[in-house]
C-alpha positions in Angstrom: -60.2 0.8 -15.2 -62.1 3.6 -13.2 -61.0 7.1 -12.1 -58.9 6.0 -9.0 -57.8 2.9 -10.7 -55.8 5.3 -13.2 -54.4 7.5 -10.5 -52.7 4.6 -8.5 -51.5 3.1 -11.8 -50.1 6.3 -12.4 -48.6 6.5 -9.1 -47.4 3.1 -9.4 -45.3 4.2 -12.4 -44.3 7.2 -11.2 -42.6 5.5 -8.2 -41.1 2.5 -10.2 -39.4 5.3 -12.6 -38.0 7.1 -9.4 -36.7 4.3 -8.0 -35.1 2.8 -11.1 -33.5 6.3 -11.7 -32.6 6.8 -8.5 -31.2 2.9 -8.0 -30.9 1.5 -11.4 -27.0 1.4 -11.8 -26.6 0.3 -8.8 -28.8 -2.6 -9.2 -27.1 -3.2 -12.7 -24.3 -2.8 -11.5 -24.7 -6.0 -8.4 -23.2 -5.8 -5.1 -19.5 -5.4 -4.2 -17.6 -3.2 -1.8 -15.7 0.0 -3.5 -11.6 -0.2 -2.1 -9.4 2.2 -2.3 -5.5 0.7 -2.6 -2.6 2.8 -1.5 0.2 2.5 -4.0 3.1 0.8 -3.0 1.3 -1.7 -0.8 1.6 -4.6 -3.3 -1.8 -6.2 -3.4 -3.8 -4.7 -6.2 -4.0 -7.6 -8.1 -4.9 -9.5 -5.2 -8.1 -7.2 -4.2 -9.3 -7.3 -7.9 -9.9 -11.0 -7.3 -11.7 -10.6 -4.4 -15.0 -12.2 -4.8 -17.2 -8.9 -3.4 -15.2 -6.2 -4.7 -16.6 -4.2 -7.4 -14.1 -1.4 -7.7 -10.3 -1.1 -6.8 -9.5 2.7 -6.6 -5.7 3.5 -6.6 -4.7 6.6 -4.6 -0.9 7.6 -4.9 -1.4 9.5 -1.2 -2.7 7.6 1.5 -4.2 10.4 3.7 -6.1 11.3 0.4 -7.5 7.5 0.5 -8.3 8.2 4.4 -10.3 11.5 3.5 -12.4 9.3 0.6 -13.4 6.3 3.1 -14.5 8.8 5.5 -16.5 11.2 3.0 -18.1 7.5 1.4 -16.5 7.5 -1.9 -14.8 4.2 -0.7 -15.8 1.6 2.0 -12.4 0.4 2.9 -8.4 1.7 2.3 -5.7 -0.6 2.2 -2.6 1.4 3.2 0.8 0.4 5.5 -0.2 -0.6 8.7 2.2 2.3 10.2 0.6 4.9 7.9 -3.3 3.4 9.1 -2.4 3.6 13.0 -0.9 7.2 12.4 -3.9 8.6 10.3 -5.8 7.1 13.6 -3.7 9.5 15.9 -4.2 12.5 14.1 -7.3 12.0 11.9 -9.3 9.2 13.1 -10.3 9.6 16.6 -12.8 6.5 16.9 -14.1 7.2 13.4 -11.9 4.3 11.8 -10.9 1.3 12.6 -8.3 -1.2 11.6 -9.0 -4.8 10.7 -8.4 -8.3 9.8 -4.5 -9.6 9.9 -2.0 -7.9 7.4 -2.2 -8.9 3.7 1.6 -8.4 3.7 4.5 -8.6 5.3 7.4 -5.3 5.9 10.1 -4.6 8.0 12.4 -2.1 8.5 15.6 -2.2 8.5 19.0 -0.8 8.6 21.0 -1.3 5.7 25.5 -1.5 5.7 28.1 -2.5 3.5 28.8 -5.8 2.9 31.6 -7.0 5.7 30.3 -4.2 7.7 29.2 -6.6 10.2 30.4 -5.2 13.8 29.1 -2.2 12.8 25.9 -4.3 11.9 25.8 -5.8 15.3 26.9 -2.4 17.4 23.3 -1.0 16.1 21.5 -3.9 16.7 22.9 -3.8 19.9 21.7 -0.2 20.7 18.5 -1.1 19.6 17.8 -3.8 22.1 18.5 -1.8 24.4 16.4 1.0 23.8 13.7 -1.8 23.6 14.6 -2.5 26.8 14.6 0.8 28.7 11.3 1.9 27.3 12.8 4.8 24.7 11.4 2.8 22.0 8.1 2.2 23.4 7.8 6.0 23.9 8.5 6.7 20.6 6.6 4.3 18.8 3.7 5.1 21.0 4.3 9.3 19.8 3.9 8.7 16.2 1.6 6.0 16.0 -0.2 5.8 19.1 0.6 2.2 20.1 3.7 0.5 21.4 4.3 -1.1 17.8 5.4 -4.2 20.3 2.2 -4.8 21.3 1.1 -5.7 17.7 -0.8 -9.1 17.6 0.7 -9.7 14.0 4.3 -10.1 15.3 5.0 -13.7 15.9 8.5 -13.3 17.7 9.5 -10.5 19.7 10.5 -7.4 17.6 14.4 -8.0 18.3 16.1 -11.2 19.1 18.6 -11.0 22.3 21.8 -9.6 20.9 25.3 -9.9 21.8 28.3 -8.5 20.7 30.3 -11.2 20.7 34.2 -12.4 19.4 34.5 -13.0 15.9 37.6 -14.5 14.3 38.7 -12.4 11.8 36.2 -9.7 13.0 35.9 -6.7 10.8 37.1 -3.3 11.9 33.7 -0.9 10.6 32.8 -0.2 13.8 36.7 0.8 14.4 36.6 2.9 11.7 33.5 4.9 12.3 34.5 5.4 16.2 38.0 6.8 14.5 36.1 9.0 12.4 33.7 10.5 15.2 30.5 9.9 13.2 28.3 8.0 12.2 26.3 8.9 8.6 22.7 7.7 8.2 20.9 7.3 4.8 16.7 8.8 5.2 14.1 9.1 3.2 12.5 12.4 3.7 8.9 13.2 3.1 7.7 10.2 4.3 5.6 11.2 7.3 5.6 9.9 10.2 9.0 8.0 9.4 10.8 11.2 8.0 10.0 14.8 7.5 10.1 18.6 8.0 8.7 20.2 11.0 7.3 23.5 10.9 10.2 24.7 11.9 11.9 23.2 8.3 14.0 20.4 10.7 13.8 17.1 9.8 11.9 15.1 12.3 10.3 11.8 12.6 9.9 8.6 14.2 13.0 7.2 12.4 15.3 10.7 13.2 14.4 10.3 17.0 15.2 6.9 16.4 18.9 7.4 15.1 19.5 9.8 17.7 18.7 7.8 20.4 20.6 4.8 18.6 23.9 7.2 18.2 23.4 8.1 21.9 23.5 4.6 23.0 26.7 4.2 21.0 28.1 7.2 22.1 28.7 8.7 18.9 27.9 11.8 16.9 25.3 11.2 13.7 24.6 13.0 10.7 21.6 12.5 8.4 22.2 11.7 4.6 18.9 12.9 2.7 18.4 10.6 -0.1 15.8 9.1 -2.5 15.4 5.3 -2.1 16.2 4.4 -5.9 19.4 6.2 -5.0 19.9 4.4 -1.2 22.4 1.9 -2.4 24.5 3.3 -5.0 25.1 5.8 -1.9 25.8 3.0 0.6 28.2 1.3 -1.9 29.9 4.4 -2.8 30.4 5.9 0.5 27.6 9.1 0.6 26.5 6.8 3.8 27.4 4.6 6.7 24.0 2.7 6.7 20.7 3.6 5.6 17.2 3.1 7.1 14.8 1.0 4.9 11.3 -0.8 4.5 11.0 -3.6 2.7 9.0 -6.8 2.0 11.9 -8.9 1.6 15.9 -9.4 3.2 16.7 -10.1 -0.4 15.6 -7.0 -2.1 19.0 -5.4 -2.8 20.5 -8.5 -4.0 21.9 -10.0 -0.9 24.7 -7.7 -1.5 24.5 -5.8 1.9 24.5 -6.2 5.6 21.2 -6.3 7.3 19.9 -5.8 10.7 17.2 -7.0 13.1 14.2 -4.9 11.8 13.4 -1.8 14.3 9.5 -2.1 12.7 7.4 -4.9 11.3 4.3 -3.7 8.9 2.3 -4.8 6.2 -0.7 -3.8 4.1 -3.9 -3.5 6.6 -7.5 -3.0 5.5 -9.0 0.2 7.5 -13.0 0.9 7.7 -15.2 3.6 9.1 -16.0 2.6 12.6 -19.3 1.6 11.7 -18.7 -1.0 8.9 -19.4 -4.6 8.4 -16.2 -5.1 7.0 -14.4 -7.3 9.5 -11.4 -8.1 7.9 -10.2 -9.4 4.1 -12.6 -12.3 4.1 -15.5 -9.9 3.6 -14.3 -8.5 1.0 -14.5 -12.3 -0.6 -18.0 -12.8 0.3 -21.3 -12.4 -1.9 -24.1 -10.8 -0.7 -27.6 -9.7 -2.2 -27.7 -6.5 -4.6 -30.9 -5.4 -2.1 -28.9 -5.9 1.2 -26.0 -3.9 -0.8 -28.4 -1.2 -1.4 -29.5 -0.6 2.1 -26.0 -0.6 3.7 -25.1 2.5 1.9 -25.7 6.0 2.7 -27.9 7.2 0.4 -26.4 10.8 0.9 -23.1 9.7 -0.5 -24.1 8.4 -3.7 
């Protein structure tokens, strides 16, 4: 081996060490996307069995999961669909994007007594109509930047056509609450954009606008119970509340034990990406692909 033989050799090494330093773990390591999981969304377990993930990051704070897919610690966050299309109003811009269909299924709902039926069907009333005269589009479309109607996911118009209508042996909740003047709601506070304090320390929200404009309808003063949701129906049963405003994955969550209405929201876990990404929805996530095509789609930046 001559002079010049040696040096490229040499080089040769030099550059295989670089890269192996530089790339090694990764390689070792395979493909796989890195996704960050919201808690409370329900589907850890099922994105550890996804075929192409390689780690499933668990952030308590979803607006801390938002701030790590865009800085390129993670390449997708599964959050609430409601939380993803607010972090899109005020954070994302055209940066993000949402996609696939929802992994799960929520909806909100107001929660009553059991036998507290008229009162039941007095709200539900008062919600169709603000369905119908646009105050719930505008206010959906203030916090979350969409008419949550419009969402493709729904497969049956938000509300149902409501009447309140004669029932033998009807109860007399609504009687009682029009005899006592007011009308007590049950919120979760701190829950942004649902519930929480302005900056000037009033409660505010999608779900307080929404109350007042349901207690406007009915013609009847509210006040808002501020409550922790392990504590919502003790307070229900033991008269802290009229009804209570809650997100759930199932009508049977409480037990059956209480009254519930047509849902004023429908969510679900969503899978959100930088504008830019390949990731068109869960499937991708399922998918193999080669530890050298893994390596290029990254930002090298990042790592």
């Amino acid at each position: 081996m001559n002079y010049k033989e040696k040096i490229m050799f040499l080089v040769f090494v030099i550059l295989v060490a670089f890269i192996w330093i530089t790339f090694g773990e990764r390689i070792m390591k395979g493909s796989g996307w890195d996704v960050a999981v919201v808690s409370g969304t329900g589907v850890e377990r099922q994105v550890r069995n996804y075929g192409n993930v390689r780690s499933c990051l668990e952030y308590q704070d979803y607006l801390e999961a938002v701030a790590a897919l865009k800085e390129g610690t993670v390449d997708a966050v599964i959050m609430d669909r409601l939380d993803a299309l607010n972090s899109l109003k005020r954070f994302g811009g055209n940066d993000l994007k949402l996609v696939g269909e929802r992994l799960t299924d929520r909806k909100g709902r107001a929660v009553f007594r059991p036998g507290d039926d008229m009162l039941c069907l007095q709200f539900n009333k008062a919600l169709l109509e603000l369905i119908r005269d646009k105050t719930y589009e505008q206010l959906s479309v203030k916090y979350f930047g969409v008419n949550l109607l419009d969402n493709k996911n729904i497969k049956k118009p938000l509300l149902m056509d409501v009447s309140i209508r004669d029932i033998r042996g009807a109860d007399e909740s609504w009687a009682e609450i029009q005899k006592k003047g007011v009308l007590e709601f049950g919120i979760m506070v701190n829950n942004p954009p649902f519930c929480y304090y302005g900056q000037d320390k009033r409660l505010t929200g999608f779900e307080v606008e929404l109350t007042e404009a349901i207690a406007k309808k009915l013609g009847i003063k509210y006040k808002l119970v501020v409550m922790e949701r392990r504590e919502a129906y003790d307070a229900l049963i033991k008269g802290r509340c009229d009804a209570f405003l809650y997100g759930t994955n199932s009508i049977n969550s409480l037990g059956g034990k209480v009254v519930y209405s047509e849902p004023y929201y429908f969510s679900g876990a969503q899978l959100v990406v930088l504008a830019e990404s390949p990731i068109n929805g869960p499937e991708t996530l399922n998918q193999r692909i080669p530890s050298f095509k893994s390596l290029l789609r990254r930002r090298m930046i990042k790592w």
